[in-house]
KOLSEVO-798096 format. One record per residue (C-alpha): chain; x, y, z; residue in one letter. Coordinates in Angstrom, 2 decimals. Layout:
N
atom mol->A u->X v->Y w->Z type->a .
...
END
This chain:
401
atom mol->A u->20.46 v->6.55 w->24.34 type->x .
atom mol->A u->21.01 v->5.29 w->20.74 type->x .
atom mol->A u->20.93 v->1.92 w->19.22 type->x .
atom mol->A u->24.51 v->1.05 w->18.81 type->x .
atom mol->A u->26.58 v->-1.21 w->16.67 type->x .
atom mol->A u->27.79 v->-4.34 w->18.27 type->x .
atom mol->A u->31.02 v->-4.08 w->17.61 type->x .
atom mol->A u->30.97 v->-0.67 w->19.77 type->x .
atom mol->A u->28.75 v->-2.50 w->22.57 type->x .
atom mol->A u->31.73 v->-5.39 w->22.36 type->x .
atom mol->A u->34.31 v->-2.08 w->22.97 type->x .
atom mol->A u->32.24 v->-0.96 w->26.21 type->x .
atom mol->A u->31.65 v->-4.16 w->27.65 type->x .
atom mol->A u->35.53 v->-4.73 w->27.23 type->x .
atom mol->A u->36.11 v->-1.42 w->28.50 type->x .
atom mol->A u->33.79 v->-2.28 w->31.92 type->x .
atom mol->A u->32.37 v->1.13 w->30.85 type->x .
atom mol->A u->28.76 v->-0.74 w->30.57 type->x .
atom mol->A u->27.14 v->-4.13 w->31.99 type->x .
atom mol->A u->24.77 v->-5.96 w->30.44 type->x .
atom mol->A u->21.22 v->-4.69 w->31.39 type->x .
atom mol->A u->19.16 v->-7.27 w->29.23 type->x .
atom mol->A u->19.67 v->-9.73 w->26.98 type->x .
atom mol->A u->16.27 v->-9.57 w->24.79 type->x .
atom mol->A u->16.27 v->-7.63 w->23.26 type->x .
atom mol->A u->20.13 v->-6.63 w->23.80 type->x .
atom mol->A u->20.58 v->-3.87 w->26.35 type->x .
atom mol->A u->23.70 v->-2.22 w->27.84 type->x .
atom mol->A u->23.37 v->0.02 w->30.84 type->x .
atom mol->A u->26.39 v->2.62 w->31.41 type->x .
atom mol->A u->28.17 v->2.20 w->34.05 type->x .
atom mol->A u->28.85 v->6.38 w->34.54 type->x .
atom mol->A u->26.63 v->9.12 w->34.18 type->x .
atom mol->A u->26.00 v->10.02 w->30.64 type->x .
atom mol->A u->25.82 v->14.19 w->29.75 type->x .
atom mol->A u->24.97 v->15.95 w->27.38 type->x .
atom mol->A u->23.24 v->12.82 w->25.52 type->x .
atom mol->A u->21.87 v->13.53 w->22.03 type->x .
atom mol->A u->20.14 v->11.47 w->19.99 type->x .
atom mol->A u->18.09 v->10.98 w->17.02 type->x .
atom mol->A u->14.61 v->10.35 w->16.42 type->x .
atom mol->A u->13.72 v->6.57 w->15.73 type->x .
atom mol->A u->10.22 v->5.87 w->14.37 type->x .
atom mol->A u->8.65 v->1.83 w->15.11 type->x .
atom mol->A u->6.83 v->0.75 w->12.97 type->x .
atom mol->A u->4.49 v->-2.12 w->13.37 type->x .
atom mol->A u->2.90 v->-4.92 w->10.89 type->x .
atom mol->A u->-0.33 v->-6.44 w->13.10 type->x .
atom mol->A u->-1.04 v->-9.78 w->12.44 type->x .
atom mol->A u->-3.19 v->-12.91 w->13.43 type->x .
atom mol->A u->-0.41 v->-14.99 w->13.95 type->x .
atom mol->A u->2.82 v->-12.78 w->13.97 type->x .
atom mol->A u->3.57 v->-9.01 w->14.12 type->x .
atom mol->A u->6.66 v->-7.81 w->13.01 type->x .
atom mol->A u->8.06 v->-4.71 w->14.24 type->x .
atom mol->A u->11.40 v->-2.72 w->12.99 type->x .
atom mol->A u->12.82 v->0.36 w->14.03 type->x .
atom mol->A u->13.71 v->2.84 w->11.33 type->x .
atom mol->A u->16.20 v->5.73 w->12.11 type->x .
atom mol->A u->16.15 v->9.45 w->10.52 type->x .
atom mol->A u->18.26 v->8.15 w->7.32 type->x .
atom mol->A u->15.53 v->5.39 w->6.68 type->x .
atom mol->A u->17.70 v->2.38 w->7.75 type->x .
atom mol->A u->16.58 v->-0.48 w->9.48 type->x .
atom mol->A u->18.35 v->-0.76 w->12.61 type->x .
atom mol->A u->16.88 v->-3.21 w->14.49 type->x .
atom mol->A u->13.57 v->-6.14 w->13.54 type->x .
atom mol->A u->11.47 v->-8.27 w->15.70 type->x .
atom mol->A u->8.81 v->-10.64 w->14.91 type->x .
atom mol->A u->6.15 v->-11.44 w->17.45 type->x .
atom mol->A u->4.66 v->-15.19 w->17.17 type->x .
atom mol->A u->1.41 v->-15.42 w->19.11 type->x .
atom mol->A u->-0.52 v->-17.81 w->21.31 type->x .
atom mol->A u->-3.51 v->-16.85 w->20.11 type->x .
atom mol->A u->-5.10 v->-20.25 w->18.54 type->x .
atom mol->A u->-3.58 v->-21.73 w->22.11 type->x .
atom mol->A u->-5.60 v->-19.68 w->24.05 type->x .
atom mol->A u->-8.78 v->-20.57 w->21.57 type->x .
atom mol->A u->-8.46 v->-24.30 w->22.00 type->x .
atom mol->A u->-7.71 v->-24.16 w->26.14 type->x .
atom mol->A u->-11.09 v->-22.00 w->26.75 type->x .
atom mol->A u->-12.82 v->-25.10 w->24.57 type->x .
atom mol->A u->-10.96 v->-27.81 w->26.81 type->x .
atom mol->A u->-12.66 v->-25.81 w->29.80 type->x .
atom mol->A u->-16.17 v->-25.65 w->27.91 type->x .
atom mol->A u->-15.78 v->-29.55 w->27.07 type->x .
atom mol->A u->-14.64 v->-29.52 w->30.55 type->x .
atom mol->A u->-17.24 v->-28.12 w->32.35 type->x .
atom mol->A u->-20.42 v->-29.04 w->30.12 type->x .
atom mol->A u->-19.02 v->-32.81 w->30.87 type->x .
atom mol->A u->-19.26 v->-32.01 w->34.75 type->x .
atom mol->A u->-22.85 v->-30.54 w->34.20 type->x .
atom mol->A u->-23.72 v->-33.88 w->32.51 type->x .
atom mol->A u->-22.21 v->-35.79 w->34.81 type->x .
atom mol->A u->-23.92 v->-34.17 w->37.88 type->x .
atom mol->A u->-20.34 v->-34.80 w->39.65 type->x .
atom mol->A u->-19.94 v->-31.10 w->40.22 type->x .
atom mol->A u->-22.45 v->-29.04 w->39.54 type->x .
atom mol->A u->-21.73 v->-25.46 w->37.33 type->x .
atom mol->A u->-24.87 v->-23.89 w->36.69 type->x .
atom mol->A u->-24.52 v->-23.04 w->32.96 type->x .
atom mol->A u->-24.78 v->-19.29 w->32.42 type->x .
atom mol->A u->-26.58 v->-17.89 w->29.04 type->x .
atom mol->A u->-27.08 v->-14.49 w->27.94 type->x .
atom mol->A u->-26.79 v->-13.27 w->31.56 type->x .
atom mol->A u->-23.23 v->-11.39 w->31.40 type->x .
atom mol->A u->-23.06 v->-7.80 w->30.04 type->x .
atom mol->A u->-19.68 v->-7.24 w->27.72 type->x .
atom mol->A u->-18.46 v->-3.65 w->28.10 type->x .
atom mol->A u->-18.10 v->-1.36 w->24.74 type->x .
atom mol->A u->-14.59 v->-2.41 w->23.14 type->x .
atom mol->A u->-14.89 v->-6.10 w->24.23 type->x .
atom mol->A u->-12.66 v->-8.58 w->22.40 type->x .
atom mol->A u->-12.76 v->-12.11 w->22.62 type->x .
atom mol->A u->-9.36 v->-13.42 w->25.11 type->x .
atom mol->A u->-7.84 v->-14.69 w->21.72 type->x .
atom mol->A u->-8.36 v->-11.40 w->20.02 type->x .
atom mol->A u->-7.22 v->-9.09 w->23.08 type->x .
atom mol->A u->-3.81 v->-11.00 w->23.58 type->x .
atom mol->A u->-2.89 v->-10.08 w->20.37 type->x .
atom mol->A u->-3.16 v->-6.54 w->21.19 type->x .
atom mol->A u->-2.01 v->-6.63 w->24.69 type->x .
atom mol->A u->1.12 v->-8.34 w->23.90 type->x .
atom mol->A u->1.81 v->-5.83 w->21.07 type->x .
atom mol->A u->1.40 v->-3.06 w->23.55 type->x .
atom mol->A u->3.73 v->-4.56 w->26.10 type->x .
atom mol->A u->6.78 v->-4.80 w->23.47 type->x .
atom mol->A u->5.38 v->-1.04 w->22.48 type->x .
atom mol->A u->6.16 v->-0.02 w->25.71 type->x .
atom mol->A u->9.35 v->-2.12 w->26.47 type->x .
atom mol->A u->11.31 v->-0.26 w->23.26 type->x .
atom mol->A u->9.83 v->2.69 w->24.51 type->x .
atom mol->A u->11.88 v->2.55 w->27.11 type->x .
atom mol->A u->14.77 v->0.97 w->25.34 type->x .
atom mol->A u->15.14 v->3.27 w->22.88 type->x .
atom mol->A u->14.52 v->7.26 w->21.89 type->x .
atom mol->A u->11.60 v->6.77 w->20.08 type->x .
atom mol->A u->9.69 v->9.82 w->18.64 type->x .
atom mol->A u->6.90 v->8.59 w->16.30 type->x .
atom mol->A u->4.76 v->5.42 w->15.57 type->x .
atom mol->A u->3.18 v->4.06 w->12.20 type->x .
atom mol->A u->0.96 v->1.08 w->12.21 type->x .
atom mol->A u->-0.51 v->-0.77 w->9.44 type->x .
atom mol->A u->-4.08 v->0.09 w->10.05 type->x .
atom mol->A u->-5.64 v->-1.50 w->7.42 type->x .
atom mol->A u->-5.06 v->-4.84 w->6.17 type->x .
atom mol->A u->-7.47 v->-5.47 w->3.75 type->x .
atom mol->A u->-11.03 v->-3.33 w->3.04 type->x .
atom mol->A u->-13.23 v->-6.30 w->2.68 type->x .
atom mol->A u->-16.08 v->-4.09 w->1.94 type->x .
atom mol->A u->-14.00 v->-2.34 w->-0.71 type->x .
atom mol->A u->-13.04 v->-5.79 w->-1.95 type->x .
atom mol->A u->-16.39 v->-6.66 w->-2.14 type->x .
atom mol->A u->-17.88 v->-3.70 w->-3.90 type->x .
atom mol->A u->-15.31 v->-2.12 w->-6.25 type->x .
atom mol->A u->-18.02 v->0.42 w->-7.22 type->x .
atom mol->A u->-18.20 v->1.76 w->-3.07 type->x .
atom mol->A u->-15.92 v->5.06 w->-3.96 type->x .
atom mol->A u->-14.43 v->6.76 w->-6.31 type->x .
atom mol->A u->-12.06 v->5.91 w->-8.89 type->x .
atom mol->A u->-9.01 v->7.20 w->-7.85 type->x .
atom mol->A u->-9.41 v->4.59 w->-4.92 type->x .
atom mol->A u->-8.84 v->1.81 w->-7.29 type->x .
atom mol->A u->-6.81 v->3.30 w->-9.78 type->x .
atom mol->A u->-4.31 v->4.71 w->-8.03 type->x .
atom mol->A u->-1.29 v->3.28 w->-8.41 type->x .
atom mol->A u->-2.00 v->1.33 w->-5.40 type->x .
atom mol->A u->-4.06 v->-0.60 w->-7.94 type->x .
atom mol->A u->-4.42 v->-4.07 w->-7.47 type->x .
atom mol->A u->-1.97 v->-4.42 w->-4.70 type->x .
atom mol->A u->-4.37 v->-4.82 w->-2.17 type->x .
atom mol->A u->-7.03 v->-7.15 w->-4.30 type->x .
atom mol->A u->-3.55 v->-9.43 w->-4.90 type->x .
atom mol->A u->-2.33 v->-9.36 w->-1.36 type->x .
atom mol->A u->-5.64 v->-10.38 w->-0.13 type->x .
atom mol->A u->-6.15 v->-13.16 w->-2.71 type->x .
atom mol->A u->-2.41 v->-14.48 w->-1.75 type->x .
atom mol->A u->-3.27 v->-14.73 w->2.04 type->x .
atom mol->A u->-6.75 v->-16.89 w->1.45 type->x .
atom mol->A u->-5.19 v->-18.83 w->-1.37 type->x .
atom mol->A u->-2.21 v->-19.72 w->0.69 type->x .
atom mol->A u->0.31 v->-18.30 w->-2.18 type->x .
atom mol->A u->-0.74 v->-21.60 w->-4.52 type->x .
atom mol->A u->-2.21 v->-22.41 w->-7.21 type->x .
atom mol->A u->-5.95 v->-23.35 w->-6.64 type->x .
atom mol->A u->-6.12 v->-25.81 w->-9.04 type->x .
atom mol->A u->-2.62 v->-27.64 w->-9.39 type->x .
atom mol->A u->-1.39 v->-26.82 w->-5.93 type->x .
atom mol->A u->2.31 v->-25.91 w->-7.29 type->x .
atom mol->A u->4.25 v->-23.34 w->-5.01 type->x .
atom mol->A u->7.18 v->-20.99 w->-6.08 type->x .
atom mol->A u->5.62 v->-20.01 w->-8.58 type->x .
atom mol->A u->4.33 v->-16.86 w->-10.59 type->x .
atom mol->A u->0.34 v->-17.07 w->-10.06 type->x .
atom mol->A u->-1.98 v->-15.36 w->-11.66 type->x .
atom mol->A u->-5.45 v->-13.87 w->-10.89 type->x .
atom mol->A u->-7.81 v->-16.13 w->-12.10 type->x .
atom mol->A u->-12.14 v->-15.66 w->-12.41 type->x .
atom mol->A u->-13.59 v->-18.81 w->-11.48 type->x .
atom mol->A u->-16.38 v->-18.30 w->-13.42 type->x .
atom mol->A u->-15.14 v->-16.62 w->-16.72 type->x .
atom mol->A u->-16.13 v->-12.89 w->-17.73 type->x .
atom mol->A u->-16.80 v->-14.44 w->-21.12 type->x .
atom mol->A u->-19.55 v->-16.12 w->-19.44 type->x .
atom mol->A u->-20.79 v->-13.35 w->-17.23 type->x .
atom mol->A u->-18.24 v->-13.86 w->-14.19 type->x .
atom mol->A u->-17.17 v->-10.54 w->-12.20 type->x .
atom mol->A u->-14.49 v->-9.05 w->-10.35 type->x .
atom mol->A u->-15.94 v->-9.96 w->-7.45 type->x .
atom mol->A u->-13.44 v->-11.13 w->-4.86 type->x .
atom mol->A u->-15.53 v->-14.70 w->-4.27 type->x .
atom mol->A u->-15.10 v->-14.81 w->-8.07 type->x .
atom mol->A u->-11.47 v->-14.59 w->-7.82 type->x .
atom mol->A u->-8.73 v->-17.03 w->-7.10 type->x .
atom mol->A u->-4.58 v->-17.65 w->-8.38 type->x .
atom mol->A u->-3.56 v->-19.60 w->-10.67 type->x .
atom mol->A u->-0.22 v->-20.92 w->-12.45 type->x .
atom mol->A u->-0.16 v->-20.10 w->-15.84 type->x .
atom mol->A u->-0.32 v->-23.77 w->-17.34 type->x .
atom mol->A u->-3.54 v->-24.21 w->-15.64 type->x .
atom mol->A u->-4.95 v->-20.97 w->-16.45 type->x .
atom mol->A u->-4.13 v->-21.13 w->-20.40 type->x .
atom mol->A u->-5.38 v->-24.58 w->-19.53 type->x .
atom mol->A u->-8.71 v->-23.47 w->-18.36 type->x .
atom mol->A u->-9.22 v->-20.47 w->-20.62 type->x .
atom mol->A u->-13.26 v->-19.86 w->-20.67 type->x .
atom mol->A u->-14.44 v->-23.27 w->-19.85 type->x .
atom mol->A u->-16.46 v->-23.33 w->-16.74 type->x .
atom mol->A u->-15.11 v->-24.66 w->-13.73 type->x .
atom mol->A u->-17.29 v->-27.84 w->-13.41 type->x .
atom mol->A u->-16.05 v->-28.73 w->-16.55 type->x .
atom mol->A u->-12.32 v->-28.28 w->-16.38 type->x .
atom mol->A u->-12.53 v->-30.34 w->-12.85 type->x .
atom mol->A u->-14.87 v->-32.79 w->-13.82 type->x .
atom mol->A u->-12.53 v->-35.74 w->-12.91 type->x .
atom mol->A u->-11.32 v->-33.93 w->-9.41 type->x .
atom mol->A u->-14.68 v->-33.60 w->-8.03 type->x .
atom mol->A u->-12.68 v->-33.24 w->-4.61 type->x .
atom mol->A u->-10.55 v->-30.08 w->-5.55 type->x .
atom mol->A u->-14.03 v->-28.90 w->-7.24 type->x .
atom mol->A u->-15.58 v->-28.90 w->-3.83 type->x .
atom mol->A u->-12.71 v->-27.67 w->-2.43 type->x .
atom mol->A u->-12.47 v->-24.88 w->-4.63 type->x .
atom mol->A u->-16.00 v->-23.63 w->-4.49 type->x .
atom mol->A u->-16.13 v->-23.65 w->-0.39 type->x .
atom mol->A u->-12.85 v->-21.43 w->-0.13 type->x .
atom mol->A u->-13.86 v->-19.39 w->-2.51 type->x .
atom mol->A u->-16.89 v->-17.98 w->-0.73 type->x .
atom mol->A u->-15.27 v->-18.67 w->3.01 type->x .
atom mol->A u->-14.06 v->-15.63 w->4.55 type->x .
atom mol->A u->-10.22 v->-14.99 w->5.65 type->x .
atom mol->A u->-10.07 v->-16.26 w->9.18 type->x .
atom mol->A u->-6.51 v->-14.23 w->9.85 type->x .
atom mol->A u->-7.76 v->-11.13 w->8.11 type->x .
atom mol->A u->-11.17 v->-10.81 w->10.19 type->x .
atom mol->A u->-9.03 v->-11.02 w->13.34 type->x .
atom mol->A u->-6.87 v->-8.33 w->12.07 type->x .
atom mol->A u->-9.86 v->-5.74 w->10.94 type->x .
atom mol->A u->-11.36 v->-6.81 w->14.71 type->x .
atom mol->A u->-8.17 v->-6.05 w->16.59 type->x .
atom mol->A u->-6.81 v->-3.03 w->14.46 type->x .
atom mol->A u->-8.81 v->-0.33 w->15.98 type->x .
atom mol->A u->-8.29 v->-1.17 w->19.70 type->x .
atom mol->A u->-4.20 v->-1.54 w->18.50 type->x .
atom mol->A u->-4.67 v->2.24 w->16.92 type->x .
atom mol->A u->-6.30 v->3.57 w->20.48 type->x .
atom mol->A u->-3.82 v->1.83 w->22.47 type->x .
atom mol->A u->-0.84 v->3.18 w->20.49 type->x .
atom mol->A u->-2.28 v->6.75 w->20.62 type->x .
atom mol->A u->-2.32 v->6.01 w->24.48 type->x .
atom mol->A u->1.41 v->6.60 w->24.56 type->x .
atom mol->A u->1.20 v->10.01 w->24.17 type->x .
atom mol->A u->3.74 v->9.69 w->20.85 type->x .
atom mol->A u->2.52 v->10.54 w->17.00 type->x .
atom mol->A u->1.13 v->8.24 w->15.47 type->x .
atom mol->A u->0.37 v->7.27 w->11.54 type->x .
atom mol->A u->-1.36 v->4.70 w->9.56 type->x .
atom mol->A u->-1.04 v->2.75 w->6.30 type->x .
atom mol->A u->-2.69 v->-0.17 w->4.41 type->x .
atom mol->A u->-1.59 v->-3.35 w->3.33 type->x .
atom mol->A u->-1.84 v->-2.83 w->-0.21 type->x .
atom mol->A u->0.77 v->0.73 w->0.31 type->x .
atom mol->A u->3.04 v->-1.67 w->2.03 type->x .
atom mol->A u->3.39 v->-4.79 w->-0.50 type->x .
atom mol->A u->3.69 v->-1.57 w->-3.04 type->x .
atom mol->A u->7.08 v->-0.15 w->-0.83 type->x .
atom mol->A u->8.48 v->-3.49 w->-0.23 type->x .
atom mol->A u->7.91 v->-4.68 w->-3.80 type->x .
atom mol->A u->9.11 v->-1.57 w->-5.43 type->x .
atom mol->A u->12.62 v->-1.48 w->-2.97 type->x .
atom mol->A u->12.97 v->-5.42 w->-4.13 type->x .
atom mol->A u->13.08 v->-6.50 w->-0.22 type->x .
atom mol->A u->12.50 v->-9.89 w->0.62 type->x .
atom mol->A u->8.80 v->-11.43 w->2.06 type->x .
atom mol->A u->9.25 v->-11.07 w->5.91 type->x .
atom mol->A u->7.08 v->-9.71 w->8.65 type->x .
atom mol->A u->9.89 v->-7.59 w->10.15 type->x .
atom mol->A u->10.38 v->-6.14 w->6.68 type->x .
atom mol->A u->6.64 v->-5.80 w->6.07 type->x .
atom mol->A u->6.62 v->-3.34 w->9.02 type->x .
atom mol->A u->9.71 v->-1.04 w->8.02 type->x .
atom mol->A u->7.74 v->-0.90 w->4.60 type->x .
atom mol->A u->4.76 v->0.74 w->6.55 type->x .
atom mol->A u->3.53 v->3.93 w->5.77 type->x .
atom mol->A u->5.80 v->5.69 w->3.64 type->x .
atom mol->A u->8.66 v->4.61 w->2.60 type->x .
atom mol->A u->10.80 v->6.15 w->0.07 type->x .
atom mol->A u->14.09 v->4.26 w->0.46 type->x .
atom mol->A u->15.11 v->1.73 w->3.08 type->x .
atom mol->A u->18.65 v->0.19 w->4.07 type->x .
atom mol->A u->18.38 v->-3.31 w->5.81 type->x .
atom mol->A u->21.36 v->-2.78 w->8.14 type->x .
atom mol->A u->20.57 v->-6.07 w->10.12 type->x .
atom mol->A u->19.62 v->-9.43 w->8.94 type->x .
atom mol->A u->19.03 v->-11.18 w->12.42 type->x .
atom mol->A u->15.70 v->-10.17 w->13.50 type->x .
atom mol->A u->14.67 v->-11.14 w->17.33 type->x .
atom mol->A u->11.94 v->-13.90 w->17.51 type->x .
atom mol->A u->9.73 v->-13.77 w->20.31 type->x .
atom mol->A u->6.97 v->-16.47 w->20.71 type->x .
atom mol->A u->4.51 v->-15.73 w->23.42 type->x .
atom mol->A u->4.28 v->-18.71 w->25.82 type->x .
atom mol->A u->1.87 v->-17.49 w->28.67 type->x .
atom mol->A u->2.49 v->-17.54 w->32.20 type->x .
atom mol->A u->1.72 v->-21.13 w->32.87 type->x .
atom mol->A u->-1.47 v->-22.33 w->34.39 type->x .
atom mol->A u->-3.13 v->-22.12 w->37.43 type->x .
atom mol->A u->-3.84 v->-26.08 w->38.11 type->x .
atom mol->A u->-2.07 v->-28.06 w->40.18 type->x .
atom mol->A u->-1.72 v->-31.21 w->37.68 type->x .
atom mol->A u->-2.48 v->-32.10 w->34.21 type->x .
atom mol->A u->-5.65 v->-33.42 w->33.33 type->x .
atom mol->A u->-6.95 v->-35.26 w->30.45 type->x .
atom mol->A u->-10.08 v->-34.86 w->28.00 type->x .
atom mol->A u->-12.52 v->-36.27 w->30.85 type->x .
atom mol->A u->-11.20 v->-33.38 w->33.36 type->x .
atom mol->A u->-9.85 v->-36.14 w->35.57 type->x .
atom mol->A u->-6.01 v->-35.65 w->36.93 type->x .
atom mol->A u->-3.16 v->-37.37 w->35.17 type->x .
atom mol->A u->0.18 v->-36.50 w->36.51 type->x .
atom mol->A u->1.44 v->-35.71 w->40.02 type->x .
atom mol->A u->0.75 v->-32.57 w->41.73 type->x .
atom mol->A u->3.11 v->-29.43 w->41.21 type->x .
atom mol->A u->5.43 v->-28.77 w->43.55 type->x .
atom mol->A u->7.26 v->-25.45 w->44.18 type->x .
atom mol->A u->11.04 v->-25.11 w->44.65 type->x .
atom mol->A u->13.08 v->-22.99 w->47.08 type->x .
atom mol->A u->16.03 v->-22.55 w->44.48 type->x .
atom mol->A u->14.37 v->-19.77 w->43.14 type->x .
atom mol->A u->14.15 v->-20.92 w->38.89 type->x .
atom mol->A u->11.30 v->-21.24 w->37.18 type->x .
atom mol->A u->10.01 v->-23.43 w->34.25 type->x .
atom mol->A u->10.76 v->-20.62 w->31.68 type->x .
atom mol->A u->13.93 v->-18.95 w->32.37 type->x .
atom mol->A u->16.55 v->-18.54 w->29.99 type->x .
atom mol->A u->20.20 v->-19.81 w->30.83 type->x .
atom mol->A u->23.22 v->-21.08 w->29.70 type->x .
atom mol->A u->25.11 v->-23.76 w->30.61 type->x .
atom mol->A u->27.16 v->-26.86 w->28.55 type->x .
atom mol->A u->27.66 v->-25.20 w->25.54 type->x .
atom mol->A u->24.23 v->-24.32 w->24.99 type->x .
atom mol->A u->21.75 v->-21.55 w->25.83 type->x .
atom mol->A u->17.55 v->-21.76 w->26.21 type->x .
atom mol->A u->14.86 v->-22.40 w->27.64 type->x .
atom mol->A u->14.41 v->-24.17 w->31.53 type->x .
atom mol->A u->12.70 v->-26.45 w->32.60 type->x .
atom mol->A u->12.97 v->-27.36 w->36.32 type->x .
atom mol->A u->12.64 v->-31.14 w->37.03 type->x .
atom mol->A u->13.37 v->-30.90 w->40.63 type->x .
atom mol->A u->15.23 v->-29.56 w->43.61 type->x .
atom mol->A u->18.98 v->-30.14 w->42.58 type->x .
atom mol->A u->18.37 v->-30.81 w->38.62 type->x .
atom mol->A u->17.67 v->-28.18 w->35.45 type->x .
atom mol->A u->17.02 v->-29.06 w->32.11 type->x .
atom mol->A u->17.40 v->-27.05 w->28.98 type->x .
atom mol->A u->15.52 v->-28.02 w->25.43 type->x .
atom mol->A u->16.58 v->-26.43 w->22.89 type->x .
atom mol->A u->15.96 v->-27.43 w->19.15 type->x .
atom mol->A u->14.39 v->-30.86 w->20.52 type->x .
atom mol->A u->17.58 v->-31.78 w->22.49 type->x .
atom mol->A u->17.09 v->-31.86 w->26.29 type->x .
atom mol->A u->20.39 v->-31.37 w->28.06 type->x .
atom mol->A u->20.15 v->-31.41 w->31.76 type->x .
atom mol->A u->22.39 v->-30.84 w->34.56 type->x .
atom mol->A u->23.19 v->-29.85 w->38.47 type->x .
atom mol->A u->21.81 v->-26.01 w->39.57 type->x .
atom mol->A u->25.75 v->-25.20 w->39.12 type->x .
atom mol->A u->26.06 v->-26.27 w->35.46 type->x .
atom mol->A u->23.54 v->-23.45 w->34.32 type->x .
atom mol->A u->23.84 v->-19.68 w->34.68 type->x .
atom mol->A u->20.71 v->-17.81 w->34.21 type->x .
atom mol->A u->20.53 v->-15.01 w->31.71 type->x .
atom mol->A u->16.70 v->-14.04 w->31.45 type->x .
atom mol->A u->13.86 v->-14.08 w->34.33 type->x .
atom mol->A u->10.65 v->-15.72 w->32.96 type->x .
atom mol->A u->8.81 v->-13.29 w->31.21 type->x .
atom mol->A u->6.04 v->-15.10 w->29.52 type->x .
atom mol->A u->7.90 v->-15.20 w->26.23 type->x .
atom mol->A u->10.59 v->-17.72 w->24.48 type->x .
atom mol->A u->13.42 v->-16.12 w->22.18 type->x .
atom mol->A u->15.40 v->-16.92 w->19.32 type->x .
END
């Protein structure tokens, strides 16, 4: 059925004409058939990124019913395969346990992604499917491309109307925002207007290039003017150094988007609905010219095309992906030798993960033992009897706010 207002879900659940089905996202589930349902289409759009996706859902009068924002784990599941590497070539040095080290002797079938890479698409498509079945949804638009890095790279690749569209310089500046971290490059200041500067002036033969290119405030770049750069930083030798390595270093967060966006696009397309496409620079250009605020769940209603837009909530859910847990027994430390007491398994039937509620607070559990809970929330721990807590969410492999 339709999204509905939560003053009207407060009116049902008064009424007993509905329970509560989930709790994130929010779901009611009638208590009486339903006929004659009608409802409008709802398009979801998405915003992939390397460390959050944002997702909204638009209705047919362009408002923004309902935002999401997707934090994940996938730096966390980078740094636990090199504890097991460390792990393991430690144990091979060692000659305690013997793992025969394996090179060049595994076959990767076509579409492979790294297990950092592929969580970020797998947990997209689980949430894909989840509204799916929340919610009548009739069409899909995805962000497909965040930034052309060969287009960057090349201005002269295509044809003019590519660049001087008037798309132009939207995506150039988004993509010189995300490796710059939105500062200046020479002064550091944030907040601030910045400006596109050439590291190596055109006066001087500099291009457009994009490893030419970094932002500056406008002090430093009336400051700068045409000198060369080894000149204007000859007393900061560090931010010199530091300057000239970023410059030509690639965007970390932007490769693993351009790796992941194509298996996203084929997954989507897997659910049998429409689906449509749009670039970074269109959507800086949609959320710029509606004056909407820098967010990822607003990036993604800007996807695609987007006329007009009315924010009609200002509470977006916040999911951080947690995993399931892991699969040893006890902890272990950088030498791979046990440091904590095995795991033991409760019959009480909660899990390290569930949501409840209980003492005035609601979050995450953690269970320390057969007849005690604790729940941390905002660093407080606040523990209590299996009586004291009601539980509102199953583990799902995901944390909410």
């Amino acid at each position: 059925m339709n999204p509905i207002h939560p003053s009207h879900a407060k009116k049902l659940l008064a009424s007993n004409k509905a329970a509560v089905f989930r709790y994130h996202p929010f779901t009611l589930i009638m208590n009486r058939v339903v006929e004659n349902i009608v409802t409008y289409p709802i398009t979801l759009k998405i915003d992939p990124g390397s460390k959050v996706t944002g997702i909204a859902l638009v209705n047919n009068r362009d408002e923004v019913i309902w935002g999401m924002e997707l934090h994940h784990r996938g730096q966390a599941i980078k740094d636990s395969l090199e504890t097991r590497k460390g792990v393991r070539r430690g144990n091979r040095a060692r000659h305690t346990r013997y793992r025969e080290a394996r090179f060049l002797n595994r076959k990767r079938p076509n579409g492979w992604l790294a297990p950092s890479l592929r969580h970020r698409v797998q947990t997209t498509e689980t949430w894909v499917k989840r509204l799916c079945q929340f919610a009548p949804i009739a069409a899909i638009v995805q962000e497909l491309v965040r930034f052309d890095l060969q287009q960057l790279e090349n201005p002269e690749i295509s044809d003019l109307e590519y660049q001087q569209g008037e798309l132009q310089g939207y995506e150039v500046r988004e993509y010189l925002l995300n490796k710059w971290e939105r500062k200046c490059a020479y002064c550091g200041a944030e907040n601030v207007a910045l400006q596109v500067e050439h590291i190596k002036p055109k006066a001087k033969g500099g291009t457009n290039r994009i490893s030419n290119l970094c932002l500056a405030c406008q002090k430093c770049n009336e400051k700068k003017g045409t000198q060369d750069i080894e000149k204007f930083l000859a007393k900061k030798p560090e931010v010199l150094k530091r300057i000239l390595s970023q410059a030509k270093r690639p965007l970390k967060d932007a490769a693993a988007v351009n790796t992941t966006r194509s298996c996203l696009f084929n997954v989507l397309k897997s659910t049998e609905l429409p689906v449509t496409t749009g670039s970074g620079g269109r959507t800086k250009f949609n959320r710029t010219k509606l004056q909407l605020p820098k967010t990822h769940w607003i990036d993604a209603a800007c996807v695609g095309i987007a006329e007009k837009l009315s924010v009609l909530t200002t509470k977006p859910l916040l999911v951080k992906s947690t995993g399931k847990g892991t699969r040893r027994l006890c902890r272990i430390n950088k030498f791979g030798f046990p440091c904590s007491k095995p795991r033991t398994s409760y019959t009480h039937g909660w899990n390290t993960g569930d949501i409840a509620s209980g003492k005035g607070v609601a979050g995450r559990v953690v269970v320390q033992s057969s007849t005690r809970l604790e729940i941390r929330v905002d660093g407080k721990r606040i523990g209590g009897k299996l009586s004291d807590f009601k539980r509102l969410h199953m583990k799902d492999s995901y944390s909410y706010g």
